[in-house]
C-alpha positions as CSV (number, residue, x, y, z in Angstrom):
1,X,-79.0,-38.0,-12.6
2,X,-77.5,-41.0,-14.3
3,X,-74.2,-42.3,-13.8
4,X,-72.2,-42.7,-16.7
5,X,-69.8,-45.1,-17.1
6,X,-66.8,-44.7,-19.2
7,X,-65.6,-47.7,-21.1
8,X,-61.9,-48.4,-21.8
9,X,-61.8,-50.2,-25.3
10,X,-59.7,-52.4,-25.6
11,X,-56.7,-52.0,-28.3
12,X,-56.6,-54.6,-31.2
13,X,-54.2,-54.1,-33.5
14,X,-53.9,-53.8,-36.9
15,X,-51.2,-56.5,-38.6
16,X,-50.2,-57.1,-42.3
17,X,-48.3,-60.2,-43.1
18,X,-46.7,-60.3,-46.2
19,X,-45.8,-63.6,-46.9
20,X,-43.4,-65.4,-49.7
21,X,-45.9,-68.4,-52.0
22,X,-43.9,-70.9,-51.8
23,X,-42.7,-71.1,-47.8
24,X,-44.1,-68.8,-45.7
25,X,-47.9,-69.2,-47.2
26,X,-47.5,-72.8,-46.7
27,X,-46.6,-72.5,-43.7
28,X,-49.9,-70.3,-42.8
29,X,-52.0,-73.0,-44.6
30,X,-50.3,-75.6,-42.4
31,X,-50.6,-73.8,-39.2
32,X,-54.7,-73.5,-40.3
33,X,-55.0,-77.2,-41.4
34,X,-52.9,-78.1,-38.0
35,X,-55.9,-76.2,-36.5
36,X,-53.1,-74.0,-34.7
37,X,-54.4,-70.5,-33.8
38,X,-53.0,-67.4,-34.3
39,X,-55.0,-64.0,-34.1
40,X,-57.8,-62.8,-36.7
41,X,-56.5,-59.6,-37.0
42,X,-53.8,-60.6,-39.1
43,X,-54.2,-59.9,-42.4
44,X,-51.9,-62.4,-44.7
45,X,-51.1,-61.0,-48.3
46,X,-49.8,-63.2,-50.9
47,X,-46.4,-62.3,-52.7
48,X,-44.5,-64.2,-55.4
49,X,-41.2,-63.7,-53.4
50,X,-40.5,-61.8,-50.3
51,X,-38.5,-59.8,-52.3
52,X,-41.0,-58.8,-54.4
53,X,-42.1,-56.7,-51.5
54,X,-41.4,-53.0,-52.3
55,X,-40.6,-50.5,-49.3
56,X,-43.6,-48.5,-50.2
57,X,-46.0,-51.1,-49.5
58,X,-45.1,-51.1,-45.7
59,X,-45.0,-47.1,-45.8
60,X,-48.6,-47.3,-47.6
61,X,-49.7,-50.3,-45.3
62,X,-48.7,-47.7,-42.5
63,X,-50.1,-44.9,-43.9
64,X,-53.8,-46.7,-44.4
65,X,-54.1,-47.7,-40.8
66,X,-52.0,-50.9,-40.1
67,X,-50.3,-50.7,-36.5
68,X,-47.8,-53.4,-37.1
69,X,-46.0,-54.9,-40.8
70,X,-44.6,-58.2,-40.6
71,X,-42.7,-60.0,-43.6
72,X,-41.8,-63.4,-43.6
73,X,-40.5,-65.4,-46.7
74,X,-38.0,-68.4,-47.0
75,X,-34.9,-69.2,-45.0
76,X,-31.8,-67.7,-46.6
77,X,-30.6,-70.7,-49.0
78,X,-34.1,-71.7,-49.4
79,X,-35.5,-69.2,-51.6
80,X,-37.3,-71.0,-54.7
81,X,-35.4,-67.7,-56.7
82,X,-32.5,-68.6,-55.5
83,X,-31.6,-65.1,-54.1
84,X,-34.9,-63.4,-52.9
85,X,-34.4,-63.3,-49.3
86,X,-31.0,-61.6,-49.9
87,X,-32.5,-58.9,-51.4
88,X,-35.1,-58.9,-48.7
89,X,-32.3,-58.9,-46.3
90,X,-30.9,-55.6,-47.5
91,X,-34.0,-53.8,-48.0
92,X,-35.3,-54.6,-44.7
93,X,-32.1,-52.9,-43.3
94,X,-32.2,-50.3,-44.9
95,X,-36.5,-49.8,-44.4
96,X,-35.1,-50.0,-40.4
97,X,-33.2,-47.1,-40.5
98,X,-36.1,-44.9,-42.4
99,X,-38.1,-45.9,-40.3
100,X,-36.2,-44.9,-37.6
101,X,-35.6,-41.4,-39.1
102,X,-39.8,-41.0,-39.3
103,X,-39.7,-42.0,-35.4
104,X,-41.5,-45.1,-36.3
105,X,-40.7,-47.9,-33.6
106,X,-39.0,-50.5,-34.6
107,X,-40.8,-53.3,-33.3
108,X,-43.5,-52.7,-35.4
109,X,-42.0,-53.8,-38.4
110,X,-40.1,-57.3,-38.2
111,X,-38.5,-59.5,-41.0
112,X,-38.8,-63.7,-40.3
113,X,-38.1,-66.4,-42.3
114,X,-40.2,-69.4,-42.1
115,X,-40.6,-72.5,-44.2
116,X,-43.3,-74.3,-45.6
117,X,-42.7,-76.9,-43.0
118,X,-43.1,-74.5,-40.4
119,X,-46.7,-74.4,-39.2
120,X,-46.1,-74.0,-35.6
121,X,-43.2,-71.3,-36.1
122,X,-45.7,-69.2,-38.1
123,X,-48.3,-69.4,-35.4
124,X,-45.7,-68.3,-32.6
125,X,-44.1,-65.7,-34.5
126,X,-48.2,-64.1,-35.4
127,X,-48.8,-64.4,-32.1
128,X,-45.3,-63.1,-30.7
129,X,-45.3,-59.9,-33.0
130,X,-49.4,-59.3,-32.5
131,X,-48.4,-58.9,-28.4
132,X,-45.7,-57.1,-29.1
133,X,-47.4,-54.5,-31.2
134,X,-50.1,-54.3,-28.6
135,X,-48.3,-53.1,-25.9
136,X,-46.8,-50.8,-28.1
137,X,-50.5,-49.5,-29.1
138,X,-51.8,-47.8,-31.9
139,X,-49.5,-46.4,-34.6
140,X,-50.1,-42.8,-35.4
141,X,-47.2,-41.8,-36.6
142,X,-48.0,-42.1,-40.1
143,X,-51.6,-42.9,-40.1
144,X,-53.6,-40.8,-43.3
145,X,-56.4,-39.4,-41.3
146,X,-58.7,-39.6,-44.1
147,X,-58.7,-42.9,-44.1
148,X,-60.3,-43.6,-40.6
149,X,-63.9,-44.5,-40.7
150,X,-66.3,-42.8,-38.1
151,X,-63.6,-40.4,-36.6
């Protein structure tokens, strides 16, 4: 008879960035052309503004399998329209507390600002929230089970 061995696999999360164009994007590029690392498994999505970034799209990022949604645009004051990342700032408060109410932690969701200047913030703050939703481990709260592949 032939022992089997059971393999642990190990947990990599699933991470959406939304990031603002014109700081937080720039401040990914810089962190890549600095040759700073942050993990692969980030997956950076382009917006206009970071308050262009509807609630729904973190509920939907959620819902298709992501384990943690970040959102980073420009420091308040900074915003190249002017009052973006106000907005951002209210929704985000308000996305906490539904979140909350679905029993979604709240450390899987986080709100940063970072500049264009920023390479090296942007690369600790990937790496800070992708150990951070690790330990927390997979998100199945909201997770659309049609959606996994293989299962």
């Amino acid at each position: 008879m032939q022992d089997v061995k059971t393999e642990k696999k190990e947990f990599t999360p699933n991470i959406v960035a939304f990031c603002c164009n014109w700081c937080s994007y720039a401040g990914a590029d810089l962190a890549g052309s600095s040759r700073l690392s942050y993990p692969a498994n980030v997956k950076i999505i382009r917006v206009p503004c970071s308050c262009r970034v509807n609630p729904m799209f973190v509920l939907k990022a959620f819902q298709q399998g992501a384990d943690g949604v970040i959102l980073c645009g420009c420091h308040p004051g900074d915003c190249h329209y002017v009052t973006g990342n106000y907005y951002t700032r209210r929704r985000m408060a308000l996305l906490y507390s539904f979140l909350n109410y679905m029993g979604i932690e709240k450390a899987r969701t986080r709100l940063e600002w970072v500049s264009a200047a920023e390479g090296q913030r942007f690369s600790a703050v990937m790496n800070d929230f992708v150990k951070t939703v690790t330990e927390l481990g997979e998100n199945k709260r909201l997770t659309d089970l049609r959606v996994k592949e293989g299962e």
